[in-house]
N, C-alpha and C positions, 0 to 999 in steps of 0.2 A: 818413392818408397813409402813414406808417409801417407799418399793415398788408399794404395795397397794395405796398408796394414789398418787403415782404417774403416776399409772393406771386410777385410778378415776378420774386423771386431764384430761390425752391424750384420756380417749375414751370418759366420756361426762357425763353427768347426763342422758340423755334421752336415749342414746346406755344402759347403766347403768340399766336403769328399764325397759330397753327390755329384755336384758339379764336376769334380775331379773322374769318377766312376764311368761319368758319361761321357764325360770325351776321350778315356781310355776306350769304351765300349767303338764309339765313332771313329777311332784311329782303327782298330781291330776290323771292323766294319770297310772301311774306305783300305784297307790292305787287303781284303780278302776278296774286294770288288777287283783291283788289281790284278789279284792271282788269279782269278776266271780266266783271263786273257789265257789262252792256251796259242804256246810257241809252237811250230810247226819248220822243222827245216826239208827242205825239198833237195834230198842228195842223189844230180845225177846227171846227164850229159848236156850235148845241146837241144836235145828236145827240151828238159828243164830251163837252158838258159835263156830261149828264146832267140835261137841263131836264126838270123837274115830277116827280121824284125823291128819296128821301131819299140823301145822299153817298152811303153805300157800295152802291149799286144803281143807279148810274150806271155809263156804257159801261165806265172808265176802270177804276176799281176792280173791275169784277166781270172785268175783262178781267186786270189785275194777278193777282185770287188763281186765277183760270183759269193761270196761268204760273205761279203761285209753285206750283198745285200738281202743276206738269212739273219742275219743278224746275229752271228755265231760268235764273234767274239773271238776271232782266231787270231795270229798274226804271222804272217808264212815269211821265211827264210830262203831266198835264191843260194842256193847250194849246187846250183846246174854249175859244169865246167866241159865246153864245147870240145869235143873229142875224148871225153872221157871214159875209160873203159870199168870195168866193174874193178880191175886191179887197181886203176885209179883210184874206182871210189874207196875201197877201203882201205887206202894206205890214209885216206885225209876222213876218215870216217870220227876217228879220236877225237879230233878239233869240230866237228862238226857238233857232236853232240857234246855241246857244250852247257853247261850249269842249268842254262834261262830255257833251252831246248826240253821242248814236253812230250814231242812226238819227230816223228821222221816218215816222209814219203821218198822211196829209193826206187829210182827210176833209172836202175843201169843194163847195159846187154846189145845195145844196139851196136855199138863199134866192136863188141867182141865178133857180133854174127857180121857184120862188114869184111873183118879180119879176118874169117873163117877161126876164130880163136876155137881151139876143143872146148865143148859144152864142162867138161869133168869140172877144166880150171874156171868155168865161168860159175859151175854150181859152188864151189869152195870159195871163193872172191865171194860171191853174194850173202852166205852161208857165214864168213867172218864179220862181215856187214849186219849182221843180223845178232851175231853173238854178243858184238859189241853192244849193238841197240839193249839189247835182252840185260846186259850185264849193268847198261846206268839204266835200268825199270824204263825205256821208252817206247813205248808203242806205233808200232810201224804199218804204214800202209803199202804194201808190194803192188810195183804195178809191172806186169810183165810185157810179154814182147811174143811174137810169133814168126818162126824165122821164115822164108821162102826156103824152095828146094833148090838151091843156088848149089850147095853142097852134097845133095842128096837124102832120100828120105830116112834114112838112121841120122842123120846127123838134125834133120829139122825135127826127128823125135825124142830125142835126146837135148834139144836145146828148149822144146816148147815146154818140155816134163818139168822142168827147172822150176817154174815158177808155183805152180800150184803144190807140188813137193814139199819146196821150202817151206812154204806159207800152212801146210798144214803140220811140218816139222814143229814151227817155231809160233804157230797161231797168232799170225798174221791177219789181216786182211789183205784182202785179195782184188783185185783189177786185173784178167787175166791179158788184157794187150793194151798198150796206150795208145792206138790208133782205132778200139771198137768204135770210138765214140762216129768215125769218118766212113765207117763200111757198109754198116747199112746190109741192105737187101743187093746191093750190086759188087759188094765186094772190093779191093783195094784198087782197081787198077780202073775202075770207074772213078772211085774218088781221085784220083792222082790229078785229072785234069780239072776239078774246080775247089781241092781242099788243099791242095800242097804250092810248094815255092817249083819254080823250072827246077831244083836239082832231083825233084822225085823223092825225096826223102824228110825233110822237114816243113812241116803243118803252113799256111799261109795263117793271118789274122780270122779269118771266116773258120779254117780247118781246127786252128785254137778252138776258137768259141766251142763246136761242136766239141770238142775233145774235154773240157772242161764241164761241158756239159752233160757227160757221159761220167767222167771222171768224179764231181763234186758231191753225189750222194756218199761216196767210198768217204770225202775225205769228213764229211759229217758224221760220220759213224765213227771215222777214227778220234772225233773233236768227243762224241759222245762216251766212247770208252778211254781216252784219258780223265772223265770225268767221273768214273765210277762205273759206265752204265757197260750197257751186255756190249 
């Protein structure tokens, strides 16, 4: 105590609340470096969770060091839940977007078009997904889906409409299918044999990559308009 207050005499009251000034400036500073970090929750099936996988070659993570090695500053949230349907996602959308959460990549529709789910309920499940985002101010990146004629051509029109709709509803951006990144010039059923797992449906480690690779300029844009920009 005696040191201290012996300091307090030799350097001054006003040196004092200089000193003072600038390490409040440097707290301020070192907090706002902090907040740059832009959170990212990725809300959406097993394509998000990276089913039949070892972790780090999952969507999520290979999408992470794809950004950390832009040097973006992001830090992405596994929100994928394997079988999840778009009514899924938005019953657990509340809890997703949570406080620390700055934006949301929603990546649902594939188990509704599995299920033959009607497009109507899959556009309203997404569409509350969206309201919610809208209502705590976070910025979404839609990544859509393109169904096969499995059920016929009104229903694959009706289901591909969904995404680009929303997204221009609710000014989104847009990713119009999570599998462009794998089609290419030859289309899905070439990729199948060296991008997917045996069930035909879910990316291998290689089909990832590509897919993130297609996918990561979208989620940079989305890292850029949480930050103010267009």
């Amino acid at each position: 105590m005696g040191h201290a207050f012996g300091l307090f005499r030799s350097t001054g009251y006003g040196a004092l609340r200089a000193i003072g000034n600038l390490l409040l400036v440097l707290m301020l500073c070192a907090g706002a470096a902090r907040a740059e970090t832009v959170t990212i929750a990725a809300l959406g099936d097993s394509l998000t969770q990276g089913y039949g996988l070892p972790q780090p070659d999952g969507f999520v993570p290979q999408l992470q060091r794809w950004l950390d090695a832009r040097e973006a500053d992001a830090a992405l949230v596994n929100a994928g839940v394997s079988g999840d349907t778009t009514a899924g996602g938005l019953s657990r959308v509340d809890w997703t977007l949570a406080p620390e959460v700055d934006a949301m990549i929603v990546a649902l529709g594939g188990n509704d078009f599995l299920r033959g789910i009607d497009p109507a309920v899959s556009r309203e499940n997404l569409r509350g997904i969206l309201e919610a985002a809208e209502a705590a101010d976070v910025d979404v990146l839609l990544i859509g889906l393109r169904a096969s004629n499995n059920y016929g051509p009104d229903y694959k029109a009706e289901f591909d409409a969904i995404y680009p709709e929303l997204a221009a509803e609710f000014d989104t951006l847009l990713v119009p299918s999570f599998f462009d990144g794998l089609t290419g010039e030859d289309g899905m059923e070439a990729a199948r044999g060296r991008y997917m797992q045996p069930d035909g449906i879910h990316p291998n480690a290689e089909g990832v990559a590509r897919i993130v690779e297609e996918i990561g300029p979208s989620v940079l844009d989305l890292i850029t308009r949480v930050r103010g920009g267009v």
